[in-house]
N, C-alpha and C positions, 0 to 999 in steps of 0.2 A: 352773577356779580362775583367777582375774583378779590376778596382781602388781598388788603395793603400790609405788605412786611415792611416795617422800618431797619433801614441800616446806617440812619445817621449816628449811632452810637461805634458802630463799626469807622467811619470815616471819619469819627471824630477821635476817635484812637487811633486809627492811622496816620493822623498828622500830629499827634504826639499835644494838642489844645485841650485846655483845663475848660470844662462846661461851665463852669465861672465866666471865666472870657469871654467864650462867645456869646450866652446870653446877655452881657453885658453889650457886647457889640451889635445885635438881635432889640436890643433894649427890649429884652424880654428879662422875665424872672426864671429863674434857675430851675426851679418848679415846672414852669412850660415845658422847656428846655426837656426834659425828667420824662416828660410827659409827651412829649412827640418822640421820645426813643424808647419807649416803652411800647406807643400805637395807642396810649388812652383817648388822643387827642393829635390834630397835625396842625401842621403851620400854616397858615394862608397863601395862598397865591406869593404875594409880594416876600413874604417870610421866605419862602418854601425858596424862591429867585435868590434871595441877598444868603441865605445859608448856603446852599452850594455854588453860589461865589466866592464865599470866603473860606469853604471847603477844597474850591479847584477842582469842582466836579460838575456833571452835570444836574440837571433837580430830577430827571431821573435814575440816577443812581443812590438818591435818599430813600429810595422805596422799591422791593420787589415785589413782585403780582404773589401770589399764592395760591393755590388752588382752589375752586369750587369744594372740596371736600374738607377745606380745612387742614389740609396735609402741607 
């Protein structure tokens, strides 16, 4: 099984949006938000769809594969 790298922190700085905003948009709390760009926790399906829509990206580009090793 291959860890999930989050880089919705990355694509959330690249389009220059306050993590306020979009969890407000998410009608999520800020916390979640926090916590899905960290990796403690991700977004649901549906989540995972409506953020990289409002991203402009695809929903695989909020996550890269990482190695077996942990590397």
């Amino acid at each position: 099984m291959f860890p999930l790298k989050s880089r919705i922190g990355y694509w959330i700085e690249q389009r220059g949006y306050m993590k306020k905003h979009i969890a407000k948009q998410l009608e999520i709390t800020p916390n979640q938000l926090s916590n899905w760009i960290s990796g403690k926790s991700h977004p649901t399906i549906e989540k995972a769809f409506k953020l990289a829509d409002f991203l402009g990206v695809k929903v695989d580009d909020l996550y890269e594969r990482g190695d077996s090793n942990g590397s």
